[in-house]
C-alpha positions in Angstrom: 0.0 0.0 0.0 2.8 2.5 0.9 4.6 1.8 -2.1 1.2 2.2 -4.7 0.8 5.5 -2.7 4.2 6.8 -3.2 3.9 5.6 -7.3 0.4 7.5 -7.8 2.9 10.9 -6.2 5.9 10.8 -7.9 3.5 11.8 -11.8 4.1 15.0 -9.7 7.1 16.2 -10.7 9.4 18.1 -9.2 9.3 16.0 -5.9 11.1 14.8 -2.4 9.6 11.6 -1.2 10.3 10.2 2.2 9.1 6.1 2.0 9.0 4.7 5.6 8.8 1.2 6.1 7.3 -0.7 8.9 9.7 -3.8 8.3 11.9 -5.3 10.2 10.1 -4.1 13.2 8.3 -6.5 15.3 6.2 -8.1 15.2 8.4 -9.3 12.1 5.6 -11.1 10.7 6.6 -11.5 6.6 4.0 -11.4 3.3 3.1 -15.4 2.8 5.2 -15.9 -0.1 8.4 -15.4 2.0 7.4 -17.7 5.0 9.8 -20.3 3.6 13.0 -18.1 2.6 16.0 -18.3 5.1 15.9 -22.0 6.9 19.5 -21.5 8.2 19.9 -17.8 8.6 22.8 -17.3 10.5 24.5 -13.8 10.0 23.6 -12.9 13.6 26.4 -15.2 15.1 29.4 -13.5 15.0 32.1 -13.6 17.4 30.7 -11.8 20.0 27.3 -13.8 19.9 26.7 -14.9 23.2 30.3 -14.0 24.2 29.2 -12.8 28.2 29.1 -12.0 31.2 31.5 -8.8 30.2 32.8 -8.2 34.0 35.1 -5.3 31.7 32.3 -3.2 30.7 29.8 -0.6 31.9 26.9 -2.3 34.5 24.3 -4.1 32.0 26.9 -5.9 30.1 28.2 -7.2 34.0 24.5 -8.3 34.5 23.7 -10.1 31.4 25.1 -13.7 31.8 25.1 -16.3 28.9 21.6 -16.9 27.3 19.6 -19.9 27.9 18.7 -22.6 25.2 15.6 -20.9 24.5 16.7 -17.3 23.7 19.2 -18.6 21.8 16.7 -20.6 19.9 14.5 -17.3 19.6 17.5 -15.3 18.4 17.7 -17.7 15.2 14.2 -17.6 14.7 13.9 -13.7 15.0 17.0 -13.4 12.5 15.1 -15.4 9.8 12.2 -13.5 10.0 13.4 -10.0 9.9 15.0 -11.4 6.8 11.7 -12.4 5.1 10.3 -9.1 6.1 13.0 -7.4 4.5 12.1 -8.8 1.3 8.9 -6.9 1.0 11.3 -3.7 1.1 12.9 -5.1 -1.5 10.1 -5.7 -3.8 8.4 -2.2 -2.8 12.5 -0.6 -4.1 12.3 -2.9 -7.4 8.7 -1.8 -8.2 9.7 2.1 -7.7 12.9 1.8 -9.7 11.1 0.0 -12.7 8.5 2.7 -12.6 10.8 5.4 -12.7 12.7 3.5 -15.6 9.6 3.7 -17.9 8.6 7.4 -17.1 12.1 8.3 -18.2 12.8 9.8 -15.1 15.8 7.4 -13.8 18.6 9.3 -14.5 17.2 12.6 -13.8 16.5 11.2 -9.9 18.1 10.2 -6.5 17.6 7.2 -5.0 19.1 6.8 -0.9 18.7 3.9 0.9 19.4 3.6 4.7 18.2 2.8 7.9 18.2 4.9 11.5 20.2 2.3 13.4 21.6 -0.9 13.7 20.7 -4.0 15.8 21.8 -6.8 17.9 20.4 -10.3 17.7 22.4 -11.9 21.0 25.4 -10.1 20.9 27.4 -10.2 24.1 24.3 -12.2 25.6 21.8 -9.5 24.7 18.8 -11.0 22.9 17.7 -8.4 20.7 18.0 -5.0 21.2 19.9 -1.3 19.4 21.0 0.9 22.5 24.3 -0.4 22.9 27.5 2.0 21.8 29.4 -0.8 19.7 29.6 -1.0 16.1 26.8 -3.7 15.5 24.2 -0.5 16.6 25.5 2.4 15.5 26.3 1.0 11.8 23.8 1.2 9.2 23.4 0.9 5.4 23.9 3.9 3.0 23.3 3.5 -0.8 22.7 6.0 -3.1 22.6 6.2 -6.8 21.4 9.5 -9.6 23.3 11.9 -11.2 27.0 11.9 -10.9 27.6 9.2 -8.7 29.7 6.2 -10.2 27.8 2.7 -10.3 29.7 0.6 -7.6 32.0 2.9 -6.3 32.7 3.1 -2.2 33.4 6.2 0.0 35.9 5.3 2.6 34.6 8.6 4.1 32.3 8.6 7.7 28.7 9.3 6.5 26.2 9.8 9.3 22.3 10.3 9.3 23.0 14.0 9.7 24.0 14.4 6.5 21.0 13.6 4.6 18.8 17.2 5.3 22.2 19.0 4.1 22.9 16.8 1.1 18.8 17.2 0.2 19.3 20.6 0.3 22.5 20.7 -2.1 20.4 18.8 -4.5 18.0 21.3 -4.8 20.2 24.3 -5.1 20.2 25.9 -1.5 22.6 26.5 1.2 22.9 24.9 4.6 21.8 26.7 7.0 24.6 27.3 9.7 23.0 26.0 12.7 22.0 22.6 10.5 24.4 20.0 11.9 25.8 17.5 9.2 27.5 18.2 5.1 26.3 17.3 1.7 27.9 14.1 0.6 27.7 15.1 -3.0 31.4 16.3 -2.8 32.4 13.2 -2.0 30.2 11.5 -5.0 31.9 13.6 -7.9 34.6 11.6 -10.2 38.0 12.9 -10.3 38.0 14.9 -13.8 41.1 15.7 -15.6 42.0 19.5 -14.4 45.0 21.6 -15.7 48.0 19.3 -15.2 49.5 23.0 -14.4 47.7 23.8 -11.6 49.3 22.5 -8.7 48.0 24.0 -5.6 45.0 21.6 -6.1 42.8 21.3 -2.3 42.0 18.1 -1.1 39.1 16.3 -0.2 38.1 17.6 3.3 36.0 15.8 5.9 35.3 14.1 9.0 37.1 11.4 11.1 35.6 11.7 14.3 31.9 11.6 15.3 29.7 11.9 18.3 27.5 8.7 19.6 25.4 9.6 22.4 22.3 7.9 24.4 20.0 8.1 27.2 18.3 11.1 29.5 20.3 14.5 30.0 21.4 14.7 33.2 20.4 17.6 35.5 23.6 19.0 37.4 22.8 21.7 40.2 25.5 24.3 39.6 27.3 25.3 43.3 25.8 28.6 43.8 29.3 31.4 43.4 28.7 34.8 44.9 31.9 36.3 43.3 31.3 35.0 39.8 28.4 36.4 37.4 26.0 34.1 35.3 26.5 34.8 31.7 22.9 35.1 30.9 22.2 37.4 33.7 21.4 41.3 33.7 23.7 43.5 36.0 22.1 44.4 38.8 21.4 48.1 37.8 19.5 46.4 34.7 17.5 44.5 36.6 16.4 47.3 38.7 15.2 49.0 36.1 13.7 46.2 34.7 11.5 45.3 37.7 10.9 49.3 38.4 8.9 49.6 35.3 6.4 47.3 36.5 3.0 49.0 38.1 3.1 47.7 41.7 6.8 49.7 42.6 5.9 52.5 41.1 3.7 54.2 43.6 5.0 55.5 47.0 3.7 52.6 49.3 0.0 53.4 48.0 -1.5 50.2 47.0 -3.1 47.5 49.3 -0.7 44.9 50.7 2.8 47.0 48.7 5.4 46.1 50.2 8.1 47.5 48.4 8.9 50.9 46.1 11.3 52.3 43.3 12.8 55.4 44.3 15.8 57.6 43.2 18.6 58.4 44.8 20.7 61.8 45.0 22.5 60.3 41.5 19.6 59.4 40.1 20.2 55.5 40.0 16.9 53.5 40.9 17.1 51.7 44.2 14.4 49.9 45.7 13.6 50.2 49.2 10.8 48.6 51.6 7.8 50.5 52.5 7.4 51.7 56.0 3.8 51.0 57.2 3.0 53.6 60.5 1.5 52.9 63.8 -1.9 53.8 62.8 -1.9 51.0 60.2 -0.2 48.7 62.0 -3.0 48.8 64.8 -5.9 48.8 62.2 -4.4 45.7 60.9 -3.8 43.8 64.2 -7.4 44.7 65.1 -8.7 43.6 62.2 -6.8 39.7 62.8 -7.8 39.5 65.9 -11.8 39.7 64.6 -10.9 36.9 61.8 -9.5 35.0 64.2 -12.5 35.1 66.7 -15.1 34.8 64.0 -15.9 31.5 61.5 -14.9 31.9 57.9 -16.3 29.0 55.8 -13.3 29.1 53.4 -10.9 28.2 56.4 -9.7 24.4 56.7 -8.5 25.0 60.3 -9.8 23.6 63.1 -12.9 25.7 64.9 -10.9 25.8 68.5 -12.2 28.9 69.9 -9.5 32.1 70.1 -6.6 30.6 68.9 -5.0 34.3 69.5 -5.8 33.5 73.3 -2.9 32.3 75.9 -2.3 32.2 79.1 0.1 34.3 80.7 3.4 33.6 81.8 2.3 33.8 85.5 -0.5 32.0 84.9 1.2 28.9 83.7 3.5 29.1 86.2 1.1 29.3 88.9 -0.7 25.9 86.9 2.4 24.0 86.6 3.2 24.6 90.6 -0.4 23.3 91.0 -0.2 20.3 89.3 3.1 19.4 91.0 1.7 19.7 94.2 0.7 16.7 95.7 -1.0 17.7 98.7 -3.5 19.2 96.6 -6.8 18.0 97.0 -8.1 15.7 94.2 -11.6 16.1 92.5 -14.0 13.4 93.3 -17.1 13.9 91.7 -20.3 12.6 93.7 -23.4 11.4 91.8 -21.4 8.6 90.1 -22.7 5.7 88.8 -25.8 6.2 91.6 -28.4 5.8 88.6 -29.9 2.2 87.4 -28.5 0.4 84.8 -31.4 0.5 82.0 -30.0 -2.4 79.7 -27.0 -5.1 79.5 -25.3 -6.1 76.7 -24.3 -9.6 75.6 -22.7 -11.2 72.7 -24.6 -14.7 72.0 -22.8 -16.7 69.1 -20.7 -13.8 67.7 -23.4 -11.2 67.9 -24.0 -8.7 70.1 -27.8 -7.6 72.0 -29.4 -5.3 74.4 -31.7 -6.6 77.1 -34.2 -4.4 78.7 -34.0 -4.3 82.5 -36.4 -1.8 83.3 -39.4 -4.1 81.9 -38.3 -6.5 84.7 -39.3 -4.8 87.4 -42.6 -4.3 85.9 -43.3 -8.0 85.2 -40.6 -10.3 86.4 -41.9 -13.3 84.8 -42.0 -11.8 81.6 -39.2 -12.7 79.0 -36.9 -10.3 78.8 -37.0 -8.3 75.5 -33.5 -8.3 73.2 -33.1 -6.0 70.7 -29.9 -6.6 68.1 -27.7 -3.7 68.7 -26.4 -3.5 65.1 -29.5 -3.9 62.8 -31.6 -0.6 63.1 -33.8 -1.4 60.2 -35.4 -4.5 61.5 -36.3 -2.7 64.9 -40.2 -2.7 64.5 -39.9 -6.2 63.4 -38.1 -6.8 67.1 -40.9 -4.7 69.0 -43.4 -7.4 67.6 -44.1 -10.5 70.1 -46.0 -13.3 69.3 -49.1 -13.0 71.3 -50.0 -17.1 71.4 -46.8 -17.7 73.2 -46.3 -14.3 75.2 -42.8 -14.2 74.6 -41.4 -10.7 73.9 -37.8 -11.9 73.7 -37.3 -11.3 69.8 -34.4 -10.6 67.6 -33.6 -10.2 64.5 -32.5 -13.2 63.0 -33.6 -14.9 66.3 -35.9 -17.4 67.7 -37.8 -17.6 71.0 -35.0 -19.8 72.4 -32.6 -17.1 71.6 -31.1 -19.7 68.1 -30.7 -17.3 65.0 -34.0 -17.9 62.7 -33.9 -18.4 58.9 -32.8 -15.1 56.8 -35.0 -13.8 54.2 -32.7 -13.6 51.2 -35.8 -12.8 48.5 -39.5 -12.4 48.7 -39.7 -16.5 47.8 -36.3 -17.8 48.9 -35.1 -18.2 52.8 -31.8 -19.6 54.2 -32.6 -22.0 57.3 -30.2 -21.7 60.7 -29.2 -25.1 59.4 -27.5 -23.5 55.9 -30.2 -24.9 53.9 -31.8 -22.7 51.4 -35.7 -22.8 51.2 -37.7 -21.0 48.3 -42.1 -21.7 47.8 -42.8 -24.7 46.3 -43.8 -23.1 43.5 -40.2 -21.8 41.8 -39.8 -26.1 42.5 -42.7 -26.8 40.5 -43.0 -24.4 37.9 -40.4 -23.7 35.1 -41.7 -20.2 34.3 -41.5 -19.1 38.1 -38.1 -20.6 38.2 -36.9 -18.9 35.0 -38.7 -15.6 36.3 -36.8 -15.7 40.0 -33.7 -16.8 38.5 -33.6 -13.2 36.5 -35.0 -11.8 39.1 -31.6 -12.5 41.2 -29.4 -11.8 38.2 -30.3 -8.5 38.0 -30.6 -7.8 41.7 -26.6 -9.4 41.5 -25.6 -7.2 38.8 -27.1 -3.8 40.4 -25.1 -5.0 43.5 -21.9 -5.2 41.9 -22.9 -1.8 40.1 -23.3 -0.3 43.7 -20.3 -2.0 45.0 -18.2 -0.7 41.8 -19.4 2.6 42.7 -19.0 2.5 46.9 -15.7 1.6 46.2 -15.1 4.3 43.6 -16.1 7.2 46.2 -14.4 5.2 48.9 -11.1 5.8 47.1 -12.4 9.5 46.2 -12.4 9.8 50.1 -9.2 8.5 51.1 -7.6 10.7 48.8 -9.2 13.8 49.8 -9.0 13.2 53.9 -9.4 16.0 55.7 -6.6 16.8 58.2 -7.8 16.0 61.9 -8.4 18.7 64.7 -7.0 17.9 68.0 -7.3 21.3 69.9 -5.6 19.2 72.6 -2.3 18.9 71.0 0.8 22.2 71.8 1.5 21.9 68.3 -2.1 23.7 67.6 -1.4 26.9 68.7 2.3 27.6 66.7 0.3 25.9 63.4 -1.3 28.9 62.2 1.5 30.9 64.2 4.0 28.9 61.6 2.0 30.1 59.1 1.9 33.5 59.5 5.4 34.1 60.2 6.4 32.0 57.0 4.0 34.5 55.2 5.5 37.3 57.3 9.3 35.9 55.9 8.0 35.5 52.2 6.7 39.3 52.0 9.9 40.4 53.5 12.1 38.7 50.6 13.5 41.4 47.6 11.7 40.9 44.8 14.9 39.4 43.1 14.9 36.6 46.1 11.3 35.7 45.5 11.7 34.7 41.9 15.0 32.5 42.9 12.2 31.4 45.3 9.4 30.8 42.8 12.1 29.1 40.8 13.5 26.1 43.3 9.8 25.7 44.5 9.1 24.6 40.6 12.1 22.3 41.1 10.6 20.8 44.3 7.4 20.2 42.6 9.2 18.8 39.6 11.1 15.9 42.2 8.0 15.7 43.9 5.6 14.5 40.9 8.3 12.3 39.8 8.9 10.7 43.3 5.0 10.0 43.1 5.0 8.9 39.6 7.7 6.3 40.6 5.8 4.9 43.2 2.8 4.5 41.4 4.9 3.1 38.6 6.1 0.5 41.3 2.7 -0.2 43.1 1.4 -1.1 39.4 3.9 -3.4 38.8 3.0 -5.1 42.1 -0.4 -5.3 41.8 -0.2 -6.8 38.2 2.3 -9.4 39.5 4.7 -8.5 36.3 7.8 -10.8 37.2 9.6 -9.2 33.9 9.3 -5.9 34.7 12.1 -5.2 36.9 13.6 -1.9 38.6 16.1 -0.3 36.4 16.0 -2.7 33.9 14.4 -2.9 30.1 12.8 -6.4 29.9 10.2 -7.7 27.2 8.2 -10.5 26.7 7.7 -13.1 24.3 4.8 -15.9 23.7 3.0 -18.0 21.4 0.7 -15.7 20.6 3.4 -12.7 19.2 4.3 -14.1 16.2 0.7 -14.5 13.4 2.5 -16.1 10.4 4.5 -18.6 9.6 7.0 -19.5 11.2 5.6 -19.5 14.5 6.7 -19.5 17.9 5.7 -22.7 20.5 8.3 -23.1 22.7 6.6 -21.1 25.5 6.7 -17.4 27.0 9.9 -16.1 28.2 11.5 -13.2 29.5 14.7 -10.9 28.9 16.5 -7.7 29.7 18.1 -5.9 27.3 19.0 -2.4 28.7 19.1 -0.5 31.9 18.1 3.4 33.4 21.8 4.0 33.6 22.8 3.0 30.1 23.4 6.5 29.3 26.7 7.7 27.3 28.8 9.6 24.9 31.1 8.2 22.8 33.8 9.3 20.5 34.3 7.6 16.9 37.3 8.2 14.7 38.2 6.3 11.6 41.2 7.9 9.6 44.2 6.2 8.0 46.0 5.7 11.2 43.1 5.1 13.9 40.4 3.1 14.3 38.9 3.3 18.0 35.3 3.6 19.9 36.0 5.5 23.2 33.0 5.9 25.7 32.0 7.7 29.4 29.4 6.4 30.9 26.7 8.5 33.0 28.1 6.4 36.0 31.8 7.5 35.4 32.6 4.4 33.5 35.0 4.2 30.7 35.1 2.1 27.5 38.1 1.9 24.9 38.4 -0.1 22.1 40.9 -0.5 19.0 38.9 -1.8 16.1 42.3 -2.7 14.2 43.0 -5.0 16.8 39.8 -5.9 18.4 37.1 -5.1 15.7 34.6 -7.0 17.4 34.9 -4.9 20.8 35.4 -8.0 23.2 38.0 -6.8 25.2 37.6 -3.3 26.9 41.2 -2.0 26.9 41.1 1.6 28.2 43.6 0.4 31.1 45.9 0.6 28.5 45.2 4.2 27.5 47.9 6.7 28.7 46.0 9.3 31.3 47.1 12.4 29.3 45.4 10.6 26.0 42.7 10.1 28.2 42.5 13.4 29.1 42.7 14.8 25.6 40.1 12.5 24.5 38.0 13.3 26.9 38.4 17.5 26.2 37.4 16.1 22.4 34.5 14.9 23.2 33.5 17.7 25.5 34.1 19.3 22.3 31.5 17.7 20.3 29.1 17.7 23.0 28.6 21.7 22.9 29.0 22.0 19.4 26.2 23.8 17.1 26.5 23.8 13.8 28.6 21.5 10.9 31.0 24.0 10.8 31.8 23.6 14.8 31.0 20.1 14.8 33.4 19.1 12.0 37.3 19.3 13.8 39.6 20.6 11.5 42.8 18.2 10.2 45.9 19.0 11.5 47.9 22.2 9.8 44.1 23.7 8.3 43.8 27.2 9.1 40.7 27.8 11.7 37.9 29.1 9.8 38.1 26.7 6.6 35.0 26.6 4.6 35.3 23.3 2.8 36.2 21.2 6.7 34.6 23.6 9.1 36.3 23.8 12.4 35.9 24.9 16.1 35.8 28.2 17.1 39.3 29.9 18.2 38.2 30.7 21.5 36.8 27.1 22.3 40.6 26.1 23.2 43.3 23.7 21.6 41.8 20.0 20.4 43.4 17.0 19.9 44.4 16.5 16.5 45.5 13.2 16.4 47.8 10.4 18.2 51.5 10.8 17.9 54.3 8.5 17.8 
């Protein structure tokens, strides 16, 4: 489909067309006809197939241990069919070709193939996976054919994915804009043609040798505050004043409601800002006016009602309490009238349940049963009062007999449950097929409006538990100083400068920002726990694989399984330089781990070697990649061979003032 799409666009000439194909993605699942291509695909197995655990390398590749018959299995399998998938990408590229072939329009186009990354399929004990810093990930394929470019010719030069919006652009005749990052490639693609043989200040060939591979989450540094150093992208202070002064609420002189502060000059002129003195008179208006707000009820205050929270005892007075209470000759209260009244009723618990008798109706009849009422069950009360006047017994209960046994429970208008757990409906749902079928619904529905209730109980249960009020305990010495707390934080916070509130207003954000993600992690984690996911690990990348993944042939039935195949902490950057002399991967990790690797020797990165490095190489390597970390730009981001004056157009280089780079290993 994405391919007839693409053929009904290109009549529209001129055009750029992006094609995007879902394959090899999972879930890898090929067109029928190639179900049976690939039997004994085995590219995947290279030398570092299964080559673990890598105690040399950063943490996940320590972690991963050898894999288990059945991943291994899996890897074989998943190699085959990312193969069949890929034919369909091959057909969709033959199709397009051909039709460009009979429009005429061949020779006149550009054709690029290439992918966004590489893949691993078991290497070093991973199963599958593309977020590892070695060549098997970052290495993908670039083809391109059109105009000027010589059928089966190779470019020992680095290309990287960067370089495809700049070299677009060169096709179509425009510049690159300066803050683009990556070069056109076309230089690279045009055929030596015979120049004058006189000329012999001929330039070279210009470009790259060194890249940038990075991965994972920036990290957030908090910068040590320095008092004697000034942040670049901060006003001076006399610019800031006169910023802030221009703003409506410093402008008047301590006029407005609640102003606290005012922009005034001074004998030279300069704006200072200086805190508005508030007289006597205001000052007592204001404490007068507290003092009602505190003694009156305001129905948008949370706090406790306790009365005049303002009010406290003297200092005398509590003294005079505490010498009171320590004395122990003091005479105790004892309270008379206690416990002189008649007991009205007892309660007992009979067979887990809990009743009232009335001892007041024995003193009007003695021989009279006394009359038990079930504390719990308030609805059933006027059923209780009832007495069965054969028998003159008045000792009834709800779910009770006259000799005190719990009675049958009345479950439906026609169905009972008998004290002895036997369930007893009329004779009539026994003899009748409509009246059973007719009850039967009945008790569905009354089931399923239950649940609906419960579903719903539960719903505001949770509503309330997360919106519980805080609990007032007038009793407690941490009452009084709450709202005191309060007010003096408030009091603090309207006494900051204005240029300390917004340093406030910003680390309050910050704290907010930790906050939600503290919570989000914990709900994260309580997830996890309820949904009894035993892949799903903390700090790890683990997936899943069953029967039921894979739709077409051939399919998966060995079982479900899990793996991990990455970690929170796989974050890096990594230098890449490929030149006539070098040919090395050199990584720092975000947990201060180091990687080094000489593809000459070791092209297949098994053995981490950087405790071979020299510390001042080390150093310079790591200044280099610094380097290409702040870089904007493909004239920054492109260092410079050694002897190039700074400034070329044709390599690009760093700017003068970014400081001496490495340019290359000597000796």
């Amino acid at each position: 489909m994405v391919t007839k799409r693409s053929m009904d666009l290109i009549m529209q000439r001129p055009i750029m067309m992006v094609i995007s194909h879902a394959a090899p993605h999972g879930p890898e699942d090929s067109a029928p006809q190639f179900s049976e291509l690939y039997p004994n695909a085995s590219q995947h197995i290279t030398p570092s197939y299964n080559y673990a655990p890598n105690m040399d390398k950063h943490w996940i590749m320590q972690y991963t241990g050898p894999m288990l018959p059945i991943h291994m299995e899996f890897t074989n399998v998943l190699q085959r069919k990312r193969l069949q998938t890929l034919m369909s990408v091959d057909d969709s590229m033959e199709r397009l070709y051909q039709m460009l072939a009979e429009m005429g329009e061949l020779e006149n186009t550009y054709i690029i193939y290439t992918a966004d990354h590489g893949y691993h399929i078991g290497q070093f004990g991973l199963v599958k996976g593309k977020s590892m810093p070695y060549d098997f990930d970052i290495r993908v394929p670039f083809f391109i054919r059109g105009p000027s470019v010589e059928p089966g010719s190779v470019v020992p030069q680095i290309v990287l994915n960067i370089d495809l919006a700049p070299t677009i652009l060169d096709i179509a005749g425009l510049d690159t804009p300066p803050d683009m990052d990556g070069k056109s490639v076309l230089k690279l693609l045009d055929l030596e043609r015979p120049g004058n043989r006189f000329r012999t200040n001929k330039k070279t060939k210009i470009w790259r040798d060194t890249f940038l591979v990075e991965r994972g989450k920036f990290l957030r540094k908090k910068e040590e505050p320095n008092k004697n150093t000034q942040q670049s992208n901060q006003l001076p202070k006399y610019e800031r004043v006169k910023e802030l002064c221009q703003q409506a609420k410093y402008q008047t002189a301590c006029e407005q409601p609640g102003q606290k502060w005012q922009c005034m000059e001074d004998a030279s002129g300069k704006l200072r800002i200086h805190k508005c003195k508030v007289s006597s008179d205001i000052l007592a208006i204001r404490k007068r006016t507290r003092s009602i707000h505190s003694r009156g009820y305001n129905s948008k205050d949370k706090d406790c009602n306790c009365g005049d929270s303002d009010y406290r005892n003297s200092r005398t007075q509590r003294k005079n309490q505490r010498q009171f209470l320590r004395n122990p000759n003091a005479q105790k209260y004892k309270p008379r009238f206690v416990h002189t009244r008649q007991t009205r009723s007892l309660s007992v618990e009979f067979e887990g349940e809990i009743y009232d008798i009335n001892l007041e109706e024995e003193e009007l009849q003695v021989l009279r049963t006394k009359s038990i009422t079930k504390r719990h069950n308030a609805e059933n009360e006027g059923e209780a009062e009832e007495t069965d006047g054969a028998a003159g017994d008045s000792m009834i209960a709800d779910g009770a007999d006259a000799t005190g046994q719990p009675s049958s429970v009345r479950v439906t208008h026609k169905c009972f449950i008998l004290p002895n757990d036997t369930i007893h409906c009329e004779r009539e749902l026994y003899q009748s097929a409509r009246a059973w079928k007719d009850h039967k619904a009945y008790i569905d529905k009354e089931i399923e409006a239950l649940q609906d209730k419960i579903k719903n109980l539960r719903e505001v249960r949770g509503h309330l538990k997360r919106r519980k009020p805080d609990e007032c305990d007038c009793s407690k010495q941490s009452y009084y100083n709450k709202e005191k707390g309060v007010k003096a934080q408030e009091k603090l916070k309207s006494h900051l400068h204005p240029f300390k509130e917004a340093a406030q207003e910003v680390d309050g954000k910050l704290q907010l920002f930790k906050e939600n993600r503290r919570r989000k992690k914990e709900r994260k984690g309580k997830r996890r726990q309820k949904k009894g996911d035993e892949c799903s690990l903390p700090g790890l990348t683990c997936f899943t694989h069953d029967n039921n993944h894979w739709q077409t042939a051939p399919f998966w039935n060995l079982g479900s399984f899990c793996a991990c195949t990455s970690s929170n902490n796989n974050t890096y950057w990594c230098l890449r330089t490929v030149n006539d002399t070098h040919n090395f991967l050199f990584c720092e990790f975000a947990t201060g781990f180091l990687e080094y690797f000489d593809m000459n020797t070791d092209p297949y990165q098994l053995t981490n070697t950087v405790h071979t490095v020299e510390r001042g190489i080390l150093n310079q390597l790591h200044i280099q990649l610094m380097e290409l970390r702040s870089c904007q730009g493909y004239k920054q981001c492109n260092p410079r061979p050694k002897g190039l004056e700074t400034g070329n157009k044709d390599g690009g280089s760093y700017d003068p003032h970014r400081g001496q780079l490495w340019d290359g290993w000597e000796g």
